[in-house]
PyMOL Python script that loads the backbone (N, CA, C, O; Angstrom):
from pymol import cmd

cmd.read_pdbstr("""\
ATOM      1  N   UNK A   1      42.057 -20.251  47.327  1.00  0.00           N
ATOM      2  CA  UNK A   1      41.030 -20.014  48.324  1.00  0.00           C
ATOM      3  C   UNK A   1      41.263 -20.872  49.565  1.00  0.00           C
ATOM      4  O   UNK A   1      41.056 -20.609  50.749  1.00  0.00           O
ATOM      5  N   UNK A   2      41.779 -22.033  48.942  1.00  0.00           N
ATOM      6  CA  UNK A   2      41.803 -22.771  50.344  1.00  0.00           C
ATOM      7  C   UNK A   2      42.984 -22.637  51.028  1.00  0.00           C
ATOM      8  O   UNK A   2      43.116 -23.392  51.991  1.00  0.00           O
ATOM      9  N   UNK A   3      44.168 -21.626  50.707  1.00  0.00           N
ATOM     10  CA  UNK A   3      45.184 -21.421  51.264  1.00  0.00           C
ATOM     11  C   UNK A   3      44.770 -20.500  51.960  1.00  0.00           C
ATOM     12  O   UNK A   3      45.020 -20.556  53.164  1.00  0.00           O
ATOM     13  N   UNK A   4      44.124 -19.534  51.511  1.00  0.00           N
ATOM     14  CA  UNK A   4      43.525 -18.049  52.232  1.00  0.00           C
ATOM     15  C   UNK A   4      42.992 -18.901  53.729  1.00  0.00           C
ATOM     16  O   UNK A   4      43.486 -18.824  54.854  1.00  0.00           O
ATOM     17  N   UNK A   5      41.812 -19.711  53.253  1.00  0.00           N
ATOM     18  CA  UNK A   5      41.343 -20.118  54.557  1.00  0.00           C
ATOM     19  C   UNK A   5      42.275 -20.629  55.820  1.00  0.00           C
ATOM     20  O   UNK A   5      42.126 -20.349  57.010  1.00  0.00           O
ATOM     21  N   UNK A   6      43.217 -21.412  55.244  1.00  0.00           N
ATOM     22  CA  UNK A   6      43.998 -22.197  56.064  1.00  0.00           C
ATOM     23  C   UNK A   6      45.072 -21.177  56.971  1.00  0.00           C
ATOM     24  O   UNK A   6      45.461 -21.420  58.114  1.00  0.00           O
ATOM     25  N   UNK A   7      45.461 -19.894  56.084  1.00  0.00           N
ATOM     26  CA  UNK A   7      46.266 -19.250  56.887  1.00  0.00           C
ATOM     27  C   UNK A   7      45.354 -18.475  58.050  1.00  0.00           C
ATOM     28  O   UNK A   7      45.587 -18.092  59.197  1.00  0.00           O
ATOM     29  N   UNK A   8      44.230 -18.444  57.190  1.00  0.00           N
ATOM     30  CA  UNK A   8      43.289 -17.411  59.000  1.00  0.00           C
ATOM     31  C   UNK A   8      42.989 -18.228  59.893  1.00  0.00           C
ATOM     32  O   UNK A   8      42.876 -17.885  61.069  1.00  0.00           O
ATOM     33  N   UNK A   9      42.784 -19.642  59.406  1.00  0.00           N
ATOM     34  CA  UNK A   9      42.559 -20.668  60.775  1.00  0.00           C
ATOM     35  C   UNK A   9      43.913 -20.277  61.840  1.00  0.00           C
ATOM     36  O   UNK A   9      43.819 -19.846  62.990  1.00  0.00           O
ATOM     37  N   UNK A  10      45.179 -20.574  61.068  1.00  0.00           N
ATOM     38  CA  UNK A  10      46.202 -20.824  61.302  1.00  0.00           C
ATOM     39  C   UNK A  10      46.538 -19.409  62.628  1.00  0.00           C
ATOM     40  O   UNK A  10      47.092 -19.487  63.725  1.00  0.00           O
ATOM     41  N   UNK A  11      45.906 -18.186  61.886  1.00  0.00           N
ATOM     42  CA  UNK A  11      46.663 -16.805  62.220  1.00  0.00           C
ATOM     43  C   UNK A  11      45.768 -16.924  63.957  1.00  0.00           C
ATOM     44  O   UNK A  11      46.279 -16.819  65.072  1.00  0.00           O
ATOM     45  N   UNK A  12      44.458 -17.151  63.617  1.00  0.00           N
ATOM     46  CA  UNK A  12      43.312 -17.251  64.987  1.00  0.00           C
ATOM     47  C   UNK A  12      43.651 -17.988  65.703  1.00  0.00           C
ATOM     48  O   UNK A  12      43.374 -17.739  66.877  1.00  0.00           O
ATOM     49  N   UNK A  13      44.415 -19.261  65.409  1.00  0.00           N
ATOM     50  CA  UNK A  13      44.386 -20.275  66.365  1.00  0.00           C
ATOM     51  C   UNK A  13      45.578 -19.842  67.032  1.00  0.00           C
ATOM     52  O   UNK A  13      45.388 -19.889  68.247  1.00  0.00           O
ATOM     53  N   UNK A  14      47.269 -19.251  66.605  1.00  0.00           N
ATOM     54  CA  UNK A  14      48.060 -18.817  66.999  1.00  0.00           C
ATOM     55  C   UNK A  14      47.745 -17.868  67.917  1.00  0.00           C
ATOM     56  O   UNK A  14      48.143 -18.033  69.070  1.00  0.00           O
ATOM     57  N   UNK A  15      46.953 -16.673  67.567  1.00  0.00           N
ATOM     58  CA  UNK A  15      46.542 -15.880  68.483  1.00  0.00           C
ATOM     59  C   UNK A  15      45.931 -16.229  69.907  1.00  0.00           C
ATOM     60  O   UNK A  15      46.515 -15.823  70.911  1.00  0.00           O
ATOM     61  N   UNK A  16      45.047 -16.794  69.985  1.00  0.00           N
ATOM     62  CA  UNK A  16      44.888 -17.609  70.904  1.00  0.00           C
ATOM     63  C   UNK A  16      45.667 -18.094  71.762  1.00  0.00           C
ATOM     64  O   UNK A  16      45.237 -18.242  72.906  1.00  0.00           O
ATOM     65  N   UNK A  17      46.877 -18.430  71.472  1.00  0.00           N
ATOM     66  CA  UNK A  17      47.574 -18.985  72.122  1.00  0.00           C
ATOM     67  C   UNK A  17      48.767 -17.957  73.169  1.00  0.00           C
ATOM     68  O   UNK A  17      49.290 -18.188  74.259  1.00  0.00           O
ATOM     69  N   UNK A  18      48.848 -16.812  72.242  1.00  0.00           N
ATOM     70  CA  UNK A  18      49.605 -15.740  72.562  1.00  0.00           C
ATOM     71  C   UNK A  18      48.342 -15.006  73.419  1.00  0.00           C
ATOM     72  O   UNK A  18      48.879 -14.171  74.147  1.00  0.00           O
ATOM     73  N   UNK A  19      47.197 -14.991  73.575  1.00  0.00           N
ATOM     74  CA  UNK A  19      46.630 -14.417  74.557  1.00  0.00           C
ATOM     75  C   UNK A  19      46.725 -15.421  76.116  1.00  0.00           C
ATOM     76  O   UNK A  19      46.975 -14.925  77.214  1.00  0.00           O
ATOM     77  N   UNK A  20      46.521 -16.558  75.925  1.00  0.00           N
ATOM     78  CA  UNK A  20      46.668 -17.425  77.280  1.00  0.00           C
ATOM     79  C   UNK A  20      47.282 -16.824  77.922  1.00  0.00           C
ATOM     80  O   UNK A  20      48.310 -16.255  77.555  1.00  0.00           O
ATOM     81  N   UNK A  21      46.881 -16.800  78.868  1.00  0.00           N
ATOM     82  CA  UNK A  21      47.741 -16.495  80.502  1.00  0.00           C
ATOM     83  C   UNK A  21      48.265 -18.054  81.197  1.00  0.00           C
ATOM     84  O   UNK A  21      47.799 -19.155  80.904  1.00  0.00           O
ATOM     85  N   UNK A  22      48.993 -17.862  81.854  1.00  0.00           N
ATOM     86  CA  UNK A  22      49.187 -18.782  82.986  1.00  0.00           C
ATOM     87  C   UNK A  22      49.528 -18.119  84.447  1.00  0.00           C
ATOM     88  O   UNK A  22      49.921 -16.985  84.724  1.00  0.00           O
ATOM     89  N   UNK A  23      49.134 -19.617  85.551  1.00  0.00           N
ATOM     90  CA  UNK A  23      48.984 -19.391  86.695  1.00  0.00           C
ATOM     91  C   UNK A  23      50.289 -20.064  87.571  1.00  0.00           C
ATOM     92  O   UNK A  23      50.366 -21.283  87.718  1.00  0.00           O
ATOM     93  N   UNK A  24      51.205 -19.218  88.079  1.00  0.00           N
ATOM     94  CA  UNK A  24      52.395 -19.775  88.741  1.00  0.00           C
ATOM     95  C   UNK A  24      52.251 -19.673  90.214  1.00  0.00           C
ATOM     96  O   UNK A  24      51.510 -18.812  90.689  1.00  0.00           O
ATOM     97  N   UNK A  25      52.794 -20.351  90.835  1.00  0.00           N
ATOM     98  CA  UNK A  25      52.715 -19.935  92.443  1.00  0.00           C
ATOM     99  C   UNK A  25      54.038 -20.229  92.585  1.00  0.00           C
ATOM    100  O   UNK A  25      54.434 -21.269  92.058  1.00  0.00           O
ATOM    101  N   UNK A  26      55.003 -19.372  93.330  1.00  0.00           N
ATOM    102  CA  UNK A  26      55.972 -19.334  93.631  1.00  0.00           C
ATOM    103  C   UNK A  26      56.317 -20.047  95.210  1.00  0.00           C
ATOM    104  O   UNK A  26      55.433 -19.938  96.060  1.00  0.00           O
ATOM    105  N   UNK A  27      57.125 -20.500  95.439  1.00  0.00           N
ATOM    106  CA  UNK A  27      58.157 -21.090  96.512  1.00  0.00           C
ATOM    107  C   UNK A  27      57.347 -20.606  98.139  1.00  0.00           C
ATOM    108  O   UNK A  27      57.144 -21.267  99.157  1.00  0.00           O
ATOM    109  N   UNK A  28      57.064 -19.303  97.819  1.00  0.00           N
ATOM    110  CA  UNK A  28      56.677 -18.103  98.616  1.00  0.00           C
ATOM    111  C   UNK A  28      55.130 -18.266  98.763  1.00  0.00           C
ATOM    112  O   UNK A  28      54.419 -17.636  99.546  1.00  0.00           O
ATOM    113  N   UNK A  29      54.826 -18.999  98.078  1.00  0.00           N
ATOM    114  CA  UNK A  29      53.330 -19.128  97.988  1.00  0.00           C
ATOM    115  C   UNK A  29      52.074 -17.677  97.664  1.00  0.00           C
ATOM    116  O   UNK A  29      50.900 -17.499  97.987  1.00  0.00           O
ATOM    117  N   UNK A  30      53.411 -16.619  96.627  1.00  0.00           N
ATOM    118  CA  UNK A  30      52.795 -15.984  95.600  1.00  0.00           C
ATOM    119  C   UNK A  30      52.217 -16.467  94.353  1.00  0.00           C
ATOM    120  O   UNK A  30      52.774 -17.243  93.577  1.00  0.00           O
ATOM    121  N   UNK A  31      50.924 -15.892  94.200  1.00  0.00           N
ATOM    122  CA  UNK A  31      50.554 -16.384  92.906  1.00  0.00           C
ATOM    123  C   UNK A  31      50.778 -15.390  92.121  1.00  0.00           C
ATOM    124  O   UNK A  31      50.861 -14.234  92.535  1.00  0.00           O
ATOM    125  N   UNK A  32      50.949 -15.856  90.429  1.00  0.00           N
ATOM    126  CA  UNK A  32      50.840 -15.205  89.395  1.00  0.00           C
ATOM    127  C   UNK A  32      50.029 -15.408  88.009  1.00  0.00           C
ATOM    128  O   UNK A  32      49.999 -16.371  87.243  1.00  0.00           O
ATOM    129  N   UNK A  33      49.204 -13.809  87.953  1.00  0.00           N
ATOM    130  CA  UNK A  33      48.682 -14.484  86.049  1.00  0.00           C
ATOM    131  C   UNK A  33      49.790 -13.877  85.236  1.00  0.00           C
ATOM    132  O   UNK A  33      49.871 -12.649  85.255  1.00  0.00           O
ATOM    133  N   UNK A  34      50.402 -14.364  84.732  1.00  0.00           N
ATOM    134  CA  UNK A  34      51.428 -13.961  83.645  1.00  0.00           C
ATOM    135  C   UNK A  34      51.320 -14.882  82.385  1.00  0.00           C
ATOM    136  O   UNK A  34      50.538 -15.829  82.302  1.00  0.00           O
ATOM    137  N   UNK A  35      52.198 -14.490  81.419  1.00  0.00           N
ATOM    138  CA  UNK A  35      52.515 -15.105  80.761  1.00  0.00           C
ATOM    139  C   UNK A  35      54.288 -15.682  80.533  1.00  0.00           C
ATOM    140  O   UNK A  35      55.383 -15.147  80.361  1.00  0.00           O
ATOM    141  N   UNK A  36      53.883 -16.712  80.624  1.00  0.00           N
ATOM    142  CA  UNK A  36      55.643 -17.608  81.152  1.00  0.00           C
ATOM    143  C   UNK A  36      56.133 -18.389  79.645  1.00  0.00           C
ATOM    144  O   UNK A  36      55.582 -19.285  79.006  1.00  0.00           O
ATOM    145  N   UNK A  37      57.063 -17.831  79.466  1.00  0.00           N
ATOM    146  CA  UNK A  37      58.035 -18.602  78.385  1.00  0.00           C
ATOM    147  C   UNK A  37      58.507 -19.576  78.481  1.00  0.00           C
ATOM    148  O   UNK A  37      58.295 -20.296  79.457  1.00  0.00           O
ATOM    149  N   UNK A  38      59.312 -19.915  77.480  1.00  0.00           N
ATOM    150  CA  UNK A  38      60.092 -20.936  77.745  1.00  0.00           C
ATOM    151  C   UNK A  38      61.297 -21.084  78.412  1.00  0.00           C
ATOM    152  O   UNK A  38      62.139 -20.186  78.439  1.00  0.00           O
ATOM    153  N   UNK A  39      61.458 -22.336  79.041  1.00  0.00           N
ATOM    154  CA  UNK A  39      62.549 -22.567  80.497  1.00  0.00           C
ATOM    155  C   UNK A  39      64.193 -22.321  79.471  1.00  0.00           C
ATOM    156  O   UNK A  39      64.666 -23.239  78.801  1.00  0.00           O
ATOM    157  N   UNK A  40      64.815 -20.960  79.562  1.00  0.00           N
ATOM    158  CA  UNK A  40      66.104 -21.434  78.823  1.00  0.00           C
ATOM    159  C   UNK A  40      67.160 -20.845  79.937  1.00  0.00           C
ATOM    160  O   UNK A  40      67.244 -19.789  80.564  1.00  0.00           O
ATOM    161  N   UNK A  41      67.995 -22.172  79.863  1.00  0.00           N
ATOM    162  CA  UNK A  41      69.131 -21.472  81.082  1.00  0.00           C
ATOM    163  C   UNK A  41      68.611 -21.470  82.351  1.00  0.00           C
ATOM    164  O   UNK A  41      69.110 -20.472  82.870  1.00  0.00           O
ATOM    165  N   UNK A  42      67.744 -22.124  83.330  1.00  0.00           N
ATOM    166  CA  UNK A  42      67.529 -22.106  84.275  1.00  0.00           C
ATOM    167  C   UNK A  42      66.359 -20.829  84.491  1.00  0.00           C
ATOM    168  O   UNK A  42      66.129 -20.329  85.593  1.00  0.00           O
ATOM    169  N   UNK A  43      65.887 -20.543  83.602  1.00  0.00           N
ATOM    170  CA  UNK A  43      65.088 -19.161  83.592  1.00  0.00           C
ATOM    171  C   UNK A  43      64.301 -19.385  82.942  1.00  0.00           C
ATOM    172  O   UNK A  43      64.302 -20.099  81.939  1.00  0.00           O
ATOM    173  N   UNK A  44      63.078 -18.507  83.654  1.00  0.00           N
ATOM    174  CA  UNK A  44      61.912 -18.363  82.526  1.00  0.00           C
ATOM    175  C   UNK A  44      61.509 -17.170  82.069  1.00  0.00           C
ATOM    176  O   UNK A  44      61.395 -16.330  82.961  1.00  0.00           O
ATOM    177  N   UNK A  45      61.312 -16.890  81.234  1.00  0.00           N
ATOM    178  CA  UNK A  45      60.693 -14.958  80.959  1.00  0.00           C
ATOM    179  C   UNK A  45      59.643 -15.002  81.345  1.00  0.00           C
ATOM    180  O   UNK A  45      59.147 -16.100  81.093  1.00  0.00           O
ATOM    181  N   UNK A  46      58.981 -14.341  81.865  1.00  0.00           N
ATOM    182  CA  UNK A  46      57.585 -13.603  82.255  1.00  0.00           C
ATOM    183  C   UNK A  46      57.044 -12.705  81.780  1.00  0.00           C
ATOM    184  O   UNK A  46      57.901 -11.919  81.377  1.00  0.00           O
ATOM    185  N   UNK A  47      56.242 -12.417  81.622  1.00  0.00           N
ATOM    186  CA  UNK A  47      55.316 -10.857  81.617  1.00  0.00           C
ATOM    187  C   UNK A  47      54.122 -10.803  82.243  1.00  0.00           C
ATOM    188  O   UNK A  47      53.289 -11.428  81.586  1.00  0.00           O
ATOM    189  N   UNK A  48      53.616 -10.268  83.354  1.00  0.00           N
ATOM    190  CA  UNK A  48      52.674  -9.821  83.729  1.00  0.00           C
ATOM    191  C   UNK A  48      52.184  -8.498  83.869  1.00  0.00           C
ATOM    192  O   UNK A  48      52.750  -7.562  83.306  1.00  0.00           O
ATOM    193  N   UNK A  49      50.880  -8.299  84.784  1.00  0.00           N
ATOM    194  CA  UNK A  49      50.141  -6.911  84.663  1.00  0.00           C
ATOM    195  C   UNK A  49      50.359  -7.101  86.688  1.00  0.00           C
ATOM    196  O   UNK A  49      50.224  -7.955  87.564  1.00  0.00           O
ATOM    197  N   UNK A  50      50.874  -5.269  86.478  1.00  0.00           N
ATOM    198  CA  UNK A  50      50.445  -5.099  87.933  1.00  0.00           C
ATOM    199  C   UNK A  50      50.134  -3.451  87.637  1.00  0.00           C
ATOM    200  O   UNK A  50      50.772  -2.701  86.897  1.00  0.00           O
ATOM    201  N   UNK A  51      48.912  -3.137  88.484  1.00  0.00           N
ATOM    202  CA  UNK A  51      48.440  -1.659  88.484  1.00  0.00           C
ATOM    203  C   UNK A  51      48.095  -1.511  87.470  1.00  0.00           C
ATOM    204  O   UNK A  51      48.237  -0.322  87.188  1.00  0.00           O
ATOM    205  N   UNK A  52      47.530  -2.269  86.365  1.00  0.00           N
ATOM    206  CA  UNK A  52      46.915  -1.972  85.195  1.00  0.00           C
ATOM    207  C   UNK A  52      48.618  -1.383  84.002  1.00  0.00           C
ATOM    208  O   UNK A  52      48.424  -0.747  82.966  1.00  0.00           O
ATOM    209  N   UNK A  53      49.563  -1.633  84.302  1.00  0.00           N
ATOM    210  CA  UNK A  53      50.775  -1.671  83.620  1.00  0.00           C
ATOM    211  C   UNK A  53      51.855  -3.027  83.595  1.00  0.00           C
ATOM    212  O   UNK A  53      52.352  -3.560  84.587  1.00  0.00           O
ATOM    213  N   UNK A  54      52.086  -3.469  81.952  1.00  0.00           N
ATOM    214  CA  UNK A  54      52.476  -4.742  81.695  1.00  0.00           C
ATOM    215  C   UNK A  54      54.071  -4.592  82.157  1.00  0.00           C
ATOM    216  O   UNK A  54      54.802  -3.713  81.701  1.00  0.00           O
ATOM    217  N   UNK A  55      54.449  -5.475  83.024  1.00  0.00           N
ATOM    218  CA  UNK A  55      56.123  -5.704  83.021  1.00  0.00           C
ATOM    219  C   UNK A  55      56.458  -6.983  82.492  1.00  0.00           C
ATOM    220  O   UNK A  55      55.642  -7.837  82.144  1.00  0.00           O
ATOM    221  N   UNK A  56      57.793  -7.079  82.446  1.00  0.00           N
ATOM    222  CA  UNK A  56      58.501  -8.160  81.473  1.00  0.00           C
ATOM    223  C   UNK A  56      59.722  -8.242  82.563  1.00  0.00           C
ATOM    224  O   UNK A  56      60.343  -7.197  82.753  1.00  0.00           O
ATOM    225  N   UNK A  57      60.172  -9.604  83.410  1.00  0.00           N
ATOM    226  CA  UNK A  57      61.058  -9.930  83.896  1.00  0.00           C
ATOM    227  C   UNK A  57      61.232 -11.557  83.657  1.00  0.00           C
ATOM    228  O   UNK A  57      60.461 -12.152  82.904  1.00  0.00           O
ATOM    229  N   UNK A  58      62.084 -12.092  84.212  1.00  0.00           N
ATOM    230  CA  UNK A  58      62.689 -13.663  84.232  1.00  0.00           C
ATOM    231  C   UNK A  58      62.373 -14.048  86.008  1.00  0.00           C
ATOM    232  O   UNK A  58      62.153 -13.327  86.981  1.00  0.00           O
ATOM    233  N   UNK A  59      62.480 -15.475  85.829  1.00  0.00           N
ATOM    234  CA  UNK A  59      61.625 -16.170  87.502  1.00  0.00           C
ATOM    235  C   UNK A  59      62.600 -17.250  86.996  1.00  0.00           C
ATOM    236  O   UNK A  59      62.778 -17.650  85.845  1.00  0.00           O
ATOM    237  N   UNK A  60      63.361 -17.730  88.498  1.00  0.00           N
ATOM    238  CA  UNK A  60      64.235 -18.864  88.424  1.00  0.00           C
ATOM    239  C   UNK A  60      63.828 -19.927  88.455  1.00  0.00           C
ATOM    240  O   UNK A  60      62.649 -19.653  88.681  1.00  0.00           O
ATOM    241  N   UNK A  61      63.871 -21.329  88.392  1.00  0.00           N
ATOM    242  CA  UNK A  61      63.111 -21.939  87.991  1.00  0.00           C
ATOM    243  C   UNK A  61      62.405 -22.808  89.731  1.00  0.00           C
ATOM    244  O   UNK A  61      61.373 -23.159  90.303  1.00  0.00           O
ATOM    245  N   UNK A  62      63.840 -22.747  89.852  1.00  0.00           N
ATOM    246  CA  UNK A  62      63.587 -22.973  91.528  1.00  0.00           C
ATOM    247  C   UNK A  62      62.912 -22.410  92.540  1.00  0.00           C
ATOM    248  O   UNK A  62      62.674 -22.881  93.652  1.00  0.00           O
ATOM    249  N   UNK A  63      62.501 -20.950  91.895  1.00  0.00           N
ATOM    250  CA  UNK A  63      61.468 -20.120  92.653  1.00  0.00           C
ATOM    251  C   UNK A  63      60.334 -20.908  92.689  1.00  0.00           C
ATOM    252  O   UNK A  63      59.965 -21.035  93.857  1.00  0.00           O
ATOM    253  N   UNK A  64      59.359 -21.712  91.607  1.00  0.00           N
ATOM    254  CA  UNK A  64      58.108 -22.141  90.896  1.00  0.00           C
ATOM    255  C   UNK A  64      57.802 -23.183  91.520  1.00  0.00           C
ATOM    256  O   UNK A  64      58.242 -24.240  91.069  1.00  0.00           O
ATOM    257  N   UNK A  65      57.203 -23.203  92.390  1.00  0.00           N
ATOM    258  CA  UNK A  65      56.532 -24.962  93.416  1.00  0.00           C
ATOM    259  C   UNK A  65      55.244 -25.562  92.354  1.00  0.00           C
ATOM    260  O   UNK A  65      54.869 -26.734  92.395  1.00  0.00           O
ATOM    261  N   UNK A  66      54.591 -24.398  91.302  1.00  0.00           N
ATOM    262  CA  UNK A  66      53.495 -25.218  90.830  1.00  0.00           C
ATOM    263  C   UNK A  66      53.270 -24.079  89.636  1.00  0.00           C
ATOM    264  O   UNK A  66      53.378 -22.905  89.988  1.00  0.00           O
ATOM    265  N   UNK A  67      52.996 -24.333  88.398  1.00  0.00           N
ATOM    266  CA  UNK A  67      52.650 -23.567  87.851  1.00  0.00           C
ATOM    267  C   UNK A  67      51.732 -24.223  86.631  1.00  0.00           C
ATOM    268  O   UNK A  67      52.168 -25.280  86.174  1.00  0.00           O
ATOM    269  N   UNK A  68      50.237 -23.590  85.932  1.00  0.00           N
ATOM    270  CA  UNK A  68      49.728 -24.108  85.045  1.00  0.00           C
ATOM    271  C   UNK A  68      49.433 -23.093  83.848  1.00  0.00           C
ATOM    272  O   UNK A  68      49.124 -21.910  83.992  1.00  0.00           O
ATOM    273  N   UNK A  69      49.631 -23.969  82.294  1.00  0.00           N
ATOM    274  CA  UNK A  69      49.539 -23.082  81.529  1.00  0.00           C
ATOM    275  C   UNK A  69      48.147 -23.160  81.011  1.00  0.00           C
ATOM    276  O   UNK A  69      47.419 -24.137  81.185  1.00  0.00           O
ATOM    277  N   UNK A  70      47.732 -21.831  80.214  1.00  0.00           N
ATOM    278  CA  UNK A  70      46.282 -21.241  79.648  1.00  0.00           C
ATOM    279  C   UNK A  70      45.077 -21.524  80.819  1.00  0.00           C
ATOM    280  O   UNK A  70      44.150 -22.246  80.452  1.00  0.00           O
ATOM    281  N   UNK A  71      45.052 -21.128  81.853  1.00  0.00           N
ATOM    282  CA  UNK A  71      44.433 -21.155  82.936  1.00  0.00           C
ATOM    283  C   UNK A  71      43.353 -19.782  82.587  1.00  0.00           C
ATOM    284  O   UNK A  71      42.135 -19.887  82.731  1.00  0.00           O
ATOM    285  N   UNK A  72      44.079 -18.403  82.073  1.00  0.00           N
ATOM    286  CA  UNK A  72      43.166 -17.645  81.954  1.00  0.00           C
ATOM    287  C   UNK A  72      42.981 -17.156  80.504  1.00  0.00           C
ATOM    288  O   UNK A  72      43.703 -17.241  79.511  1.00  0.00           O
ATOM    289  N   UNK A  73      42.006 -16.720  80.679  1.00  0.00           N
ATOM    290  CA  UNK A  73      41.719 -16.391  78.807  1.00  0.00           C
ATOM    291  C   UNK A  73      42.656 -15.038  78.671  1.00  0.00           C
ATOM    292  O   UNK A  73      42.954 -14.763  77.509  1.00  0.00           O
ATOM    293  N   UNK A  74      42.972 -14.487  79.309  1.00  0.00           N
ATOM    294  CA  UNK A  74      43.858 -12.855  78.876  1.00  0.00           C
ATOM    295  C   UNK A  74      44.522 -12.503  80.179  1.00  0.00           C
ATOM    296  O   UNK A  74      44.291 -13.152  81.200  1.00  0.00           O
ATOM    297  N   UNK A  75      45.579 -11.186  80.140  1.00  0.00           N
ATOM    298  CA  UNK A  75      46.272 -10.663  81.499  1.00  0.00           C
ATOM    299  C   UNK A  75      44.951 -10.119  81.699  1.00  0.00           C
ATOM    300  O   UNK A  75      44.916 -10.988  82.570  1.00  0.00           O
ATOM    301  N   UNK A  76      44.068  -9.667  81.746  1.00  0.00           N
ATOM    302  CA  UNK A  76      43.210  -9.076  82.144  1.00  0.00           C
ATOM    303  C   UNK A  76      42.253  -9.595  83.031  1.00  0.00           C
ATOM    304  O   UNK A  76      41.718  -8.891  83.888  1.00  0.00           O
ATOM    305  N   UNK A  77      41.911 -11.256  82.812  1.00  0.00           N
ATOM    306  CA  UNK A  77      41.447 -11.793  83.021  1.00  0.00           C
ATOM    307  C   UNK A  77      41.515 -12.346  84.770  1.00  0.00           C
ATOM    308  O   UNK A  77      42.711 -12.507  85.010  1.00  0.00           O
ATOM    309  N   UNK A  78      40.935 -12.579  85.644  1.00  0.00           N
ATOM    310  CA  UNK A  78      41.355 -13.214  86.974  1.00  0.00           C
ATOM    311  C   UNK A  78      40.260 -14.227  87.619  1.00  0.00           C
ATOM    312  O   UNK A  78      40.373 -14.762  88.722  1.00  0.00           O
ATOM    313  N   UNK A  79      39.086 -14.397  86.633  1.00  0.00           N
ATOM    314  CA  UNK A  79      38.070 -15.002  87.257  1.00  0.00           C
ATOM    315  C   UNK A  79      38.521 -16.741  87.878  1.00  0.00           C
ATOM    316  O   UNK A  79      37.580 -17.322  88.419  1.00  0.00           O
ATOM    317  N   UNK A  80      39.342 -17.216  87.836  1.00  0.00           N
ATOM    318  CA  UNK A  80      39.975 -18.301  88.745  1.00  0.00           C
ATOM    319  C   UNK A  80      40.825 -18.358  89.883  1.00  0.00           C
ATOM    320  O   UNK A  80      40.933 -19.204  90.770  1.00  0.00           O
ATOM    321  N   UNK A  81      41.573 -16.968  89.610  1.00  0.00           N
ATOM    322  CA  UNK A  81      41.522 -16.571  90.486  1.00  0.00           C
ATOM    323  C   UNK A  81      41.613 -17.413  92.453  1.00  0.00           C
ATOM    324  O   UNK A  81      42.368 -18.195  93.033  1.00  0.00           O
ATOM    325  N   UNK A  82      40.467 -16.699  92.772  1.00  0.00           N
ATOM    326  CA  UNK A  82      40.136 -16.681  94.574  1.00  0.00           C
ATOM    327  C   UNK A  82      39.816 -18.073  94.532  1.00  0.00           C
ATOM    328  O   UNK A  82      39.870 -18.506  95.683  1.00  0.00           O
ATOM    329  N   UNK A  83      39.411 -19.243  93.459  1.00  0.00           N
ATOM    330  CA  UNK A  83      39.001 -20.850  93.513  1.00  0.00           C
ATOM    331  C   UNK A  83      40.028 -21.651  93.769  1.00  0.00           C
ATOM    332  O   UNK A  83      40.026 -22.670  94.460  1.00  0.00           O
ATOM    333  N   UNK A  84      41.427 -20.869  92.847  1.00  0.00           N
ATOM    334  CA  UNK A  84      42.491 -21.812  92.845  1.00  0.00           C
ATOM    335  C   UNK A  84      43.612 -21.104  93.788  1.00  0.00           C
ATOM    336  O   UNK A  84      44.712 -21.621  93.593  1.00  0.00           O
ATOM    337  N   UNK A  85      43.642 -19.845  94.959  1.00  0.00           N
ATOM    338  CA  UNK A  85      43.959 -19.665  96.078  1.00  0.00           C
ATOM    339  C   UNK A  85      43.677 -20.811  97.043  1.00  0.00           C
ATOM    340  O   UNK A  85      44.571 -21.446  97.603  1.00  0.00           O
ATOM    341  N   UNK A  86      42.071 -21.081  97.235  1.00  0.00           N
ATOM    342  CA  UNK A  86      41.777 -22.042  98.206  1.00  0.00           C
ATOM    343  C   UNK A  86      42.552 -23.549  98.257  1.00  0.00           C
ATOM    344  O   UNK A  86      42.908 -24.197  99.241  1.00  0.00           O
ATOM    345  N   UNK A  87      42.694 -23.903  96.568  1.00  0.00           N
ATOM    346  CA  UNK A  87      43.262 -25.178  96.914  1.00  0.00           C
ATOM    347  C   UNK A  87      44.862 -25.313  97.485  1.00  0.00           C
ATOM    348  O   UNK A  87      45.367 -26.411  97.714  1.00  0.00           O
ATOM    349  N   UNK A  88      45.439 -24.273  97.640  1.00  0.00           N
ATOM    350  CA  UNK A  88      46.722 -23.769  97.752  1.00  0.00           C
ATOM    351  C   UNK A  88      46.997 -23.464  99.292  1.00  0.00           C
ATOM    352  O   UNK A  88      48.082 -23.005  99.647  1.00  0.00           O
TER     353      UNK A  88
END
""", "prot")
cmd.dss("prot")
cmd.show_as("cartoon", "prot")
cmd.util.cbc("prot")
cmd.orient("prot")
């Protein structure tokens, strides 16, 4: 029983983590909600939403002047959005 429990903590809390978004601003002083991988090879994978359709590309690393992770609760999500434009 207490393994049962421990793996659904385990499965929820993972999930969670795979929903986070993060917030990048590029070189260009584009922002992004995506979700950003890990740095391998000078690269990062991405996936974001544009037009309500998910893409999957790589961002150099040198493109990235600032970027923060789990900023939004989902790609769907943007309510920080227009707050963290201003400080930018």
């Amino acid at each position: 029983m207490n393994r049962l429990i421990l793996l659904l903590i385990g499965l929820v809390s993972s999930l969670a983590v795979i929903q986070a978004q993060d917030f990048v601003v590029t070189i260009h002083r584009d922002t992004l909600n995506c979700q950003l991988g890990r740095l391998k090879n000078d690269v990062y994978p991405i996936k974001f939403l544009l037009d309500d359709e998910v893409f999957e590309g790589t961002i150099h690393k040198d493109t990235i002047m600032f970027f923060r992770r789990n900023v939004f609760r989902d790609m769907y999500s943007n309510r920080l959005r227009s707050c963290i434009r201003m400080w930018i």
